[in-house]
Each structure stands twice: as C-alpha cells, then as structure tokens.
C-alpha positions as CSV (number, residue, x, y, z in Angstrom):
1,X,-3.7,16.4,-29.4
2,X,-3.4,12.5,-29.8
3,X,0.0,11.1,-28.6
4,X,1.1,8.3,-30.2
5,X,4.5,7.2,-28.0
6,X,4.3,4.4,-25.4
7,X,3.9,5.8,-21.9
8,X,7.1,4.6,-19.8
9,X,7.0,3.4,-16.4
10,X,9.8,3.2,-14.0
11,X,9.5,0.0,-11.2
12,X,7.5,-2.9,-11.5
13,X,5.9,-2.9,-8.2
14,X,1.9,-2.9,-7.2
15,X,1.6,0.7,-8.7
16,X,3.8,0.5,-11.7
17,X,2.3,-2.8,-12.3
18,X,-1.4,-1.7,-12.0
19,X,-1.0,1.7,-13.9
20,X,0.3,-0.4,-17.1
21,X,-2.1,-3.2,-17.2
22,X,-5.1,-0.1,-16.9
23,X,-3.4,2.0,-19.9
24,X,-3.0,-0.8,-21.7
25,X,-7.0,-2.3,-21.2
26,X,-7.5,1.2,-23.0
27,X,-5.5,0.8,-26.0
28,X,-2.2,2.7,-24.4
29,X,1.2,1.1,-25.5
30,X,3.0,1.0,-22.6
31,X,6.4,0.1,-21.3
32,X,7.5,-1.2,-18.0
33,X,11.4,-1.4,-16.9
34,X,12.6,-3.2,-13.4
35,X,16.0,-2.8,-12.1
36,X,15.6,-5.9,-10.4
37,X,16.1,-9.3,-12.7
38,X,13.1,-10.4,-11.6
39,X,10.1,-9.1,-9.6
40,X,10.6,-8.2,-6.0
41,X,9.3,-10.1,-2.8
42,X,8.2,-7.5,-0.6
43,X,6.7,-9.3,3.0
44,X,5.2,-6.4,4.9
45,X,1.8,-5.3,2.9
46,X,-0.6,-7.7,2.3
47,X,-3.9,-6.2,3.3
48,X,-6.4,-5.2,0.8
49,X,-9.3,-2.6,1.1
50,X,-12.5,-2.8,-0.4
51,X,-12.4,-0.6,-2.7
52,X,-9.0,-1.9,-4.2
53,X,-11.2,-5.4,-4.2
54,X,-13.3,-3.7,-6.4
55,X,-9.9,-2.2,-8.5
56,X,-8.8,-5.6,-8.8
57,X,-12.2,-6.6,-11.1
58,X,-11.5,-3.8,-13.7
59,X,-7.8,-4.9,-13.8
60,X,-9.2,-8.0,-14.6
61,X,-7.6,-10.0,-11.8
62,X,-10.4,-10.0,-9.4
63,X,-11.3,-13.4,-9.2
64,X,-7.8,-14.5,-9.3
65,X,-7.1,-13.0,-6.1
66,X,-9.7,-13.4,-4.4
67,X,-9.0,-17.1,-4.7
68,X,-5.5,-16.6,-3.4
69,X,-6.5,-14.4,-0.6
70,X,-8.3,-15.0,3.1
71,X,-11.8,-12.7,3.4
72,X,-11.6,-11.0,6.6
73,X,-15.1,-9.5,7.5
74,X,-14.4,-8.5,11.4
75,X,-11.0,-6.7,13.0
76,X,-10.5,-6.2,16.1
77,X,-9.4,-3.0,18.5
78,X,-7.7,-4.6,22.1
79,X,-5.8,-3.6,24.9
80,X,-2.8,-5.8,26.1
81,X,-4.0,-5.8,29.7
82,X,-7.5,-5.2,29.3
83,X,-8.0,-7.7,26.1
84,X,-11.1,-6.8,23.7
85,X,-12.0,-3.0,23.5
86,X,-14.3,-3.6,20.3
87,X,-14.8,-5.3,17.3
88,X,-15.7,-3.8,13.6
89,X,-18.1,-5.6,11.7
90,X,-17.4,-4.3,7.6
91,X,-20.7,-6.4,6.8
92,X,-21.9,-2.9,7.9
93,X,-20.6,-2.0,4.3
94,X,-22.5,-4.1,2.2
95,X,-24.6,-1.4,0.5
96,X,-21.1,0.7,-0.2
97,X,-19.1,-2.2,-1.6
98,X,-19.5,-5.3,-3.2
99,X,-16.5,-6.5,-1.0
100,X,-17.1,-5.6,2.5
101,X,-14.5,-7.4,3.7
102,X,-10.5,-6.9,3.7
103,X,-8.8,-9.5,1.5
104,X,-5.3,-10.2,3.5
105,X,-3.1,-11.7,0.3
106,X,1.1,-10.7,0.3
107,X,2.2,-7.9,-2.2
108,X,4.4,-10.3,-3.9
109,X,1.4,-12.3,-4.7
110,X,-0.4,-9.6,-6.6
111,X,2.1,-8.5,-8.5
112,X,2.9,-11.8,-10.8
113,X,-0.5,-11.7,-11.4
114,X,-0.6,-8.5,-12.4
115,X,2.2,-9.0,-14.8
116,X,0.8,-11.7,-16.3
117,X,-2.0,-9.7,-17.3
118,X,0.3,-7.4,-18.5
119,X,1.5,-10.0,-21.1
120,X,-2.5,-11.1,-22.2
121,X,-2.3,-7.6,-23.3
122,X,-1.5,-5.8,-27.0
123,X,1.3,-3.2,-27.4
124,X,3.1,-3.9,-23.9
125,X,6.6,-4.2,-23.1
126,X,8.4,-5.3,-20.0
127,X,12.4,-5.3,-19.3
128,X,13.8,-6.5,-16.0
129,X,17.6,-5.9,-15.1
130,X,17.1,-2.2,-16.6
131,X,17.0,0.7,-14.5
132,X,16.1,4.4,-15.3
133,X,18.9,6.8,-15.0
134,X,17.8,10.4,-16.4
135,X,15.0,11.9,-18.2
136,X,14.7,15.1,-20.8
137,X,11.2,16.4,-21.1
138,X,11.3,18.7,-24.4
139,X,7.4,19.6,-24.1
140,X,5.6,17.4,-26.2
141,X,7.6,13.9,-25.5
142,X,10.3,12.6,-22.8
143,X,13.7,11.4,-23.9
144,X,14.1,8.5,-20.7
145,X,17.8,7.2,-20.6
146,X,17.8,3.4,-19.0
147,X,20.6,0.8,-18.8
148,X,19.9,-2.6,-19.1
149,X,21.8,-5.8,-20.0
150,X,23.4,-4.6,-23.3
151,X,24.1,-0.6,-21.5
152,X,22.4,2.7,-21.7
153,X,19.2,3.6,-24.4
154,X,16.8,6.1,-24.9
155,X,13.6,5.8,-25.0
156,X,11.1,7.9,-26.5
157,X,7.6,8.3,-24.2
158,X,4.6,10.3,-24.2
159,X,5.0,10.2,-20.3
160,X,7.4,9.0,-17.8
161,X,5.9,7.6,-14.7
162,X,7.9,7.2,-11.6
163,X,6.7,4.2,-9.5
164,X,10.7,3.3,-8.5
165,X,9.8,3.1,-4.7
166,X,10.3,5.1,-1.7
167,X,14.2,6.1,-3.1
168,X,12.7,7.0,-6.8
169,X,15.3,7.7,-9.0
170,X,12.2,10.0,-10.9
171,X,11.6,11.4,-8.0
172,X,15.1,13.0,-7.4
173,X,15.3,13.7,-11.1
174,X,12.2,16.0,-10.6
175,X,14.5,17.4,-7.7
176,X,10.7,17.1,-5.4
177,X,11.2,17.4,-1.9
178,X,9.9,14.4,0.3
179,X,8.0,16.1,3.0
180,X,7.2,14.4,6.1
181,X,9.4,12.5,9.1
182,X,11.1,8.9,9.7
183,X,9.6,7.1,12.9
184,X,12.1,7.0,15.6
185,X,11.5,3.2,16.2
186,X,11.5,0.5,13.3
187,X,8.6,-2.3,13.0
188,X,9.7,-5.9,13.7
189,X,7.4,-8.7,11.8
190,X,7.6,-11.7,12.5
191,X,5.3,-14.7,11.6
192,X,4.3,-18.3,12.7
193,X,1.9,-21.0,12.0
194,X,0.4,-21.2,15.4
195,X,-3.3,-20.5,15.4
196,X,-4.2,-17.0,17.6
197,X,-7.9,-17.6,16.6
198,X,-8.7,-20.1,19.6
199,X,-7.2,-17.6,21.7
200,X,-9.9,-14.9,20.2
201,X,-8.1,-12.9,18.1
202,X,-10.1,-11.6,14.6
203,X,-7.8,-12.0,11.5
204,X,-6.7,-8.7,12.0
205,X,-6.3,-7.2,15.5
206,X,-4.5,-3.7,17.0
207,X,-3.2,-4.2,20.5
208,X,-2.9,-0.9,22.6
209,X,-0.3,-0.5,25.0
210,X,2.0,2.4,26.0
211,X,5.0,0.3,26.0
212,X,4.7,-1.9,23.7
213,X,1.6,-2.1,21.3
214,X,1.7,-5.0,18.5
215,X,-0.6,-5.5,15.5
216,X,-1.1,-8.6,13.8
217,X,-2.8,-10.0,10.5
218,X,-3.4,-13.9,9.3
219,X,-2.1,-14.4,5.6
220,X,-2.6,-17.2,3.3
221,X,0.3,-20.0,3.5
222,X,0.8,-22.7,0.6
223,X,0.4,-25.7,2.1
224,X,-0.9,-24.8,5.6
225,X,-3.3,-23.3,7.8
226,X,-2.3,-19.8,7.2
227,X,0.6,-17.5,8.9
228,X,0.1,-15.3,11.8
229,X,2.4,-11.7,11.1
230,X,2.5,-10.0,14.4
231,X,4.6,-6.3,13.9
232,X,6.4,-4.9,17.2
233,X,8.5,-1.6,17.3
234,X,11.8,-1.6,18.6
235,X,13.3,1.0,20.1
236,X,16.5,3.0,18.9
237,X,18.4,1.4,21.0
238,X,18.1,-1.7,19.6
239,X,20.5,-2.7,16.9
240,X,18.9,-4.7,13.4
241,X,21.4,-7.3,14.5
242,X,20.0,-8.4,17.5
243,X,15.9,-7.2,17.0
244,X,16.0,-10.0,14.6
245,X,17.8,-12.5,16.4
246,X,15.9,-15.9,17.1
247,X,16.0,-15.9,20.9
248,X,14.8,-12.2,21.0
249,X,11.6,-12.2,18.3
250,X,10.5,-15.2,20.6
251,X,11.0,-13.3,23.3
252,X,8.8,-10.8,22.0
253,X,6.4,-13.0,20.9
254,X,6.0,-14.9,24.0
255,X,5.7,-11.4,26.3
256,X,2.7,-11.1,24.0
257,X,1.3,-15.1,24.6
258,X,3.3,-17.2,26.3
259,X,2.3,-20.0,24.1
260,X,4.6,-18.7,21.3
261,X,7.9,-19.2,23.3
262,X,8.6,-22.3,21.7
263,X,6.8,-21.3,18.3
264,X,8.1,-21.7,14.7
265,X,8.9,-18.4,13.4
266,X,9.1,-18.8,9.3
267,X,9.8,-15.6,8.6
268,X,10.9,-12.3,10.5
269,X,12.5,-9.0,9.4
270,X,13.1,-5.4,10.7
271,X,12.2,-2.0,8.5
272,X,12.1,1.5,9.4
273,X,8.7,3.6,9.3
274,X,8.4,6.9,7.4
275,X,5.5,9.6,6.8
276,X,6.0,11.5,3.5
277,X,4.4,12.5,0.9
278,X,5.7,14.5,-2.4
279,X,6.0,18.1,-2.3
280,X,4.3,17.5,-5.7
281,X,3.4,14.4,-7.8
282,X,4.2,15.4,-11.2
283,X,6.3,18.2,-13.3
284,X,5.6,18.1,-17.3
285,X,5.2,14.9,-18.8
286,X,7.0,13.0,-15.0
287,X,4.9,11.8,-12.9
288,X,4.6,9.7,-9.6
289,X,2.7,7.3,-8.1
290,X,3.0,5.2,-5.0
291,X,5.3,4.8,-2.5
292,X,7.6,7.3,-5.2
293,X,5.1,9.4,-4.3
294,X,3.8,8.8,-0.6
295,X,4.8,6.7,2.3
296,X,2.9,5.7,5.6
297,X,3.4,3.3,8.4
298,X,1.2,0.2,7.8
299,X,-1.4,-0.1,10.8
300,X,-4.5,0.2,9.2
301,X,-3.1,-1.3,5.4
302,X,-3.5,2.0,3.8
303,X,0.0,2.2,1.7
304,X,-0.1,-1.0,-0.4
305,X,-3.7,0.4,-1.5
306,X,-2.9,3.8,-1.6
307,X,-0.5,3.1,-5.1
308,X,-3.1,0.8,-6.8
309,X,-5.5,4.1,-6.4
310,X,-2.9,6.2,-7.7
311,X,-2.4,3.7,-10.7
312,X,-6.7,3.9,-11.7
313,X,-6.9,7.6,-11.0
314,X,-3.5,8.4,-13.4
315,X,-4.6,5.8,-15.8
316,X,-8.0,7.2,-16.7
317,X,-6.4,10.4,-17.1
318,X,-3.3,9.3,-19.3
319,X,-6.1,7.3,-21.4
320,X,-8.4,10.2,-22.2
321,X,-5.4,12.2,-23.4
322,X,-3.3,9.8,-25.1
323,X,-6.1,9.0,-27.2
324,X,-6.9,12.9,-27.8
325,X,-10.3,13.1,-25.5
326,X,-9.2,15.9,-23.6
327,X,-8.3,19.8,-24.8
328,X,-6.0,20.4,-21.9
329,X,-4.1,17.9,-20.9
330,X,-2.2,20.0,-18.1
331,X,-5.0,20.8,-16.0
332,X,-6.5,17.0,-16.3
333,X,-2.8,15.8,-14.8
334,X,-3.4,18.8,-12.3
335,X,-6.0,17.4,-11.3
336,X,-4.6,13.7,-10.7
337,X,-2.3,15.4,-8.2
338,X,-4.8,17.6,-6.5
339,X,-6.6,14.6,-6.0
340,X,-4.6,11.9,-4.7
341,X,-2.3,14.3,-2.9
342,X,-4.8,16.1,-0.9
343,X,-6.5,12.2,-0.5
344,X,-3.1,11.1,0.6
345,X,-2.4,13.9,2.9
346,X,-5.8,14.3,4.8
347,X,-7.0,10.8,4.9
348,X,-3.5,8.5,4.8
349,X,-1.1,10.0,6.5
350,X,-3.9,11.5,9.1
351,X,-5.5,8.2,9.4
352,X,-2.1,6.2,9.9
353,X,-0.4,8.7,12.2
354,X,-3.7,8.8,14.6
355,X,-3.6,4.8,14.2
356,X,-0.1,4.7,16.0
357,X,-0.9,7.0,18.0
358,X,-4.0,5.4,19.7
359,X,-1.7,2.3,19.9
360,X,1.2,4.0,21.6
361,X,-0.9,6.3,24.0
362,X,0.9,6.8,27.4
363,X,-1.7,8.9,29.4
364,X,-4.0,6.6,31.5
365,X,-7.1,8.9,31.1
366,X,-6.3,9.8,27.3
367,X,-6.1,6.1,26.6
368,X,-9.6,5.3,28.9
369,X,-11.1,7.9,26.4
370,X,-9.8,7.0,23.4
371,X,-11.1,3.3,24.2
372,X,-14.7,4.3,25.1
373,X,-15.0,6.2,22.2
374,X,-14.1,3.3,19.9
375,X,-16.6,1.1,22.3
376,X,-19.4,3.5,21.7
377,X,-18.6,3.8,17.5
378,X,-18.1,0.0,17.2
379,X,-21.5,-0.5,19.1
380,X,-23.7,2.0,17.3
381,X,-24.4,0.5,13.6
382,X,-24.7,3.9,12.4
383,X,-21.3,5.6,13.8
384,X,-19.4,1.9,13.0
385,X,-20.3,2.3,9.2
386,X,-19.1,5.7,9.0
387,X,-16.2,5.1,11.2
388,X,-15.4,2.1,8.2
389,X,-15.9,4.0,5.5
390,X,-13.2,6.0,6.8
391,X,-11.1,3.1,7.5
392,X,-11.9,0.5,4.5
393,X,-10.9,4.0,2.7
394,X,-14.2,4.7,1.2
395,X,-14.8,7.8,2.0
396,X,-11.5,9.3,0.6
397,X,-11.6,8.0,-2.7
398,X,-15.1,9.9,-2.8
399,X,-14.2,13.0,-1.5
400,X,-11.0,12.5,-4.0
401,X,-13.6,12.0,-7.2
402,X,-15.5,15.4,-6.1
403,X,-12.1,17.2,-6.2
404,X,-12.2,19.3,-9.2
C-alpha cells in the first residue's frame, strides 16, 4: 500500500538531519521538529569515515564538506613512553573507496549544511522550539503529540522516527530497554592551536598507556591553522568542577608535552562515556536511529558515522514503501533493524570497546603483544587493508547489506 502522510522525525541532529534530506531526494514529505530553538553545537564528533564521505555525495553535500573539512590519509598507533608503535596508511583503500581518507570536520558543521539542503527540497517541513511528547500508533498511521511555541498538536505521520539523542523521548515511549554499561571514567577534550605535527604526530593519533592514554584529532579552525582536540579520562574521583579547571587541563596537557604548559586552550569540556545499544530499533510504525538508538565511546569516530548509516539504510527502506514498491512493509523495516543492530553490535560497540581497551592495557606482556601485532598488521600491505576496512568501517556496512 502507498502511504501518503509525511514521515515525522523527532531531533535535528546528524541522523535526523540526514534521514529527512534522503526521504525527501525520493519524493517523501517529511517533517522535522527540534526541541532546541536552534540547532545544537555538539564539540566531541568530528571525524568522518570513508564510507560516510561517500554518504555525504548522495545527500548532495559532498563537495560542500569536503571543502570545510581537513583529509587525513595516515593515523597513527603510539605509546606514551615508547612514542610510534605504527602508522596506517588508508591510501591502502583506494580501490574500496573513492575517499580513502578520514575527513576530520565538527558535527555542528554538518548539520547546517544538511538543513539547508533540507530547505532546497519539495514537501519538507522543519520546526525548532517543538519537542515530541507522546505517540499513538493505530496500525496504518501514527498520531505524534508535540509542543511548540503556540502549545501541544498532533500530527498525523506515516512513521515516527526517533533520532532525539541518547535520552530519546521515542525511545522511552517504545518503553525499549537501553542495553549496555556507562564507562566508570568520563573523557576530558580539550583543544589548542599549537601545532603537534612538528613533534610527529599524524592528524589523528592513539597514545597507549596504562595510566593514562590520550587520543587526539586536528580539526579545521576559521581563521587559523587548525585546532588540536586531545581527549583524557578522568577518574571518578575527580569532580566536573575541577577536571575542567584552567590550571588542571594544562596540567594534563603538559604531562603529555611539556610545550603545552603555557598553551591556549579555546575550548575544553568533560562528558561521560556509554556502551548501549537498543534492545530493539523499532516497534510498528516508531523507529530509531542514532545515538536514540546506539551509543559508543568515540576512539576510533565510529558513533557520529554510525547515525548517518542508520539514516541511508532507513531511508531506502521508508522510500520503497511509502511510494508502494514493497508488498510487506514489516519485514523490509525488520530487516533495517537486523541490519544495523547486528552491524552496531558486532562491529561498533566490539570495535570501540577493544579500541579502549588496547589504550588502557595494564599488563606489561599483554600490552608488548598487542603492540607487535599492530607493528606486523600496519607493515604488511595486505593485513593493513583488511585491518582498515575494519576500521574506516567498510567491512560492516558490507556484511550489514548481505544481511537478509
């Protein structure tokens, strides 16, 4: 059957953003709501896989970012005390991707841009200060209650799609348990202008050490040379108030070079860490995507990505049955959760756990191991590429598409 309602979408993040501007490419009225009044600046993702490079060109936005982004072709594996342990060369992808590179650009870039595709496009709607509060599916359409400026409406949709963030109001609607575990430390980022390069650091470099590992990126910076974002944990003992206090981040930063002592720090902030994922990812015509859906630590940029999959996968699938291509709509949206759930589950959260892990490691000889082994991938060109395709998350997204 052919639906002919708008498909509604709660949260105007990466995923919310991504999954409208797709259904709408095909022809799918669609309807975005914020509860924010305007679109939110989040600082910690910023690092693009090749595959979401590739994304980014069928949401017709691919130049535009890559313009406002920094290519980084090499990262980096080190050890605080013993410095380089190897270096990954994503050239090695060049027959898998037309982007074999990471394209390090903020979240709060992206999605601007991706509204304002939003707005080149026919039959779209977008309200901010309006935030979903309950939903009625009654089989063939979903009665959404929202409040915005002028109080509570309903809204008639085709299909709701949760993409409200880690504290989804869909998500607890659905009543879906959020499986998983909160990190006992929290991440503290914090940025500067000083250039790590001369000191040999790739654009994106994992430090090992089993007391106090840091990872850090290069991001674009109006009117500069870039910013440095080096992430720490911080212990539980450890309030927010003082992790990011002036004197202690520079502390930090200068245990890890001394030259950053007296450095500029434009930007720092303190978040906690969670690994969870959905006990399901839809129920009727509610569905989730992103962090609603899933949630990672960030060392290996796998979260920020993961939604904007979500968003393509759902989208082709809404498409084909809003426009009446499909006989069984059920087992098509079935199939959207077995595969970015299972995807989720055995590449994300495995990938991003073992990431920390290999950071954090505390056993001498287990570490000594795990460092030869990544010596021996990153020098074989055969092992390195498959090793990538893991990491660049390639090789998920096809063992998601052979899912039936």
């Amino acid at each position: 059957m052919q639906e002919t309602l708008p498909v509604l979408i709660a949260g105007a993040g990466p995923g919310g953003l991504a999954t409208a501007v797709a259904l709408a490419q095909e022809g799918v009225p669609v309807i975005v709501i914020e509860a924010e009044p305007e679109l939110p600046i989040d600082l910690r993702a910023g690092s693009f896989h090749p595959p979401t490079v590739e994304m980014f060109d069928e949401l017709g936005i691919g130049e535009i970012m890559r313009a406002k982004g920094i290519k980084v072709d090499k990262w980096q594996m080190r050890d605080r005390k013993e410095g380089l342990i190897a270096e990954f060369d994503l050239g090695l992808l060049a027959e898998d991707t037309p982007y074999p590179y990471r394209l390090h650009c903020e979240q709060h870039k992206l999605t601007p841009v991706l509204r304002d595709r939003l707005a080149q496009l026919p039959n779209t709607a977008f309200h901010f200060s309006t935030r979903f509060i309950s939903a009625d599916d009654n089989g063939d359409r979903v009665y959404v209650t929202v409040e915005g400026p002028d109080g509570p409406r309903v809204i008639e949709a085709s299909y709701l799609i949760g993409a409200d963030g880690a504290r989804s109001g869909v998500r607890r609607q659905l009543d879906v348990e959020f499986e998983g575990f909160t990190w006992p430390e929290r991440f503290l980022v914090a940025s500067t202008e000083y250039d790590l390069a001369p000191h040999g650091y790739a654009f994106n470099a994992y430090i090992a050490d089993p007391t106090e590992w840091c990872a850090i990126f290069k991001m674009p910076h109006h009117g500069g040379n870039g910013l440095w974002r080096i992430a720490f944990p911080i212990g539980p003992e450890i309030s927010d108030e003082q992790a990011i206090d002036l004197e202690f981040v520079r502390g930090k930063l200068a245990g890890f070079l001394p030259e950053l002592a007296d450095a500029e720090i434009p930007y720092r902030s303190i978040y906690r860490v969670h690994q969870r994922v959905a006990k399901t990812f839809r129920v009727g015509r509610l569905i989730l995507v992103g962090d609603a859906a899933h949630i990672n630590n960030p060392l290996g940029g796998m979260g920020l990505n993961s939604s904007v999959h979500d968003a393509m996968n759902l989208a082709e699938k809404l498409s084909a049955i809003w426009h009446g291509r499909t006989d069984d709509a059920d087992s098509l949206l079935e199939r959207y959760v077995r595969q970015r759930r299972q995807t989720n589950i055995d590449f994300v959260q495995a990938q991003t756990i073992r990431n920390k892990r290999t950071l954090e490691e505390q056993d001498p000889e287990i570490r000594r191991q795990r460092q030869e082994e990544l010596r021996q991938t990153a020098a074989d060109p055969i092992k390195a590429r498959q090793y990538l395709l893991n990491s660049s998350m390639i090789a998920g997204l096809r063992k998601a598409a052979e899912t039936a």
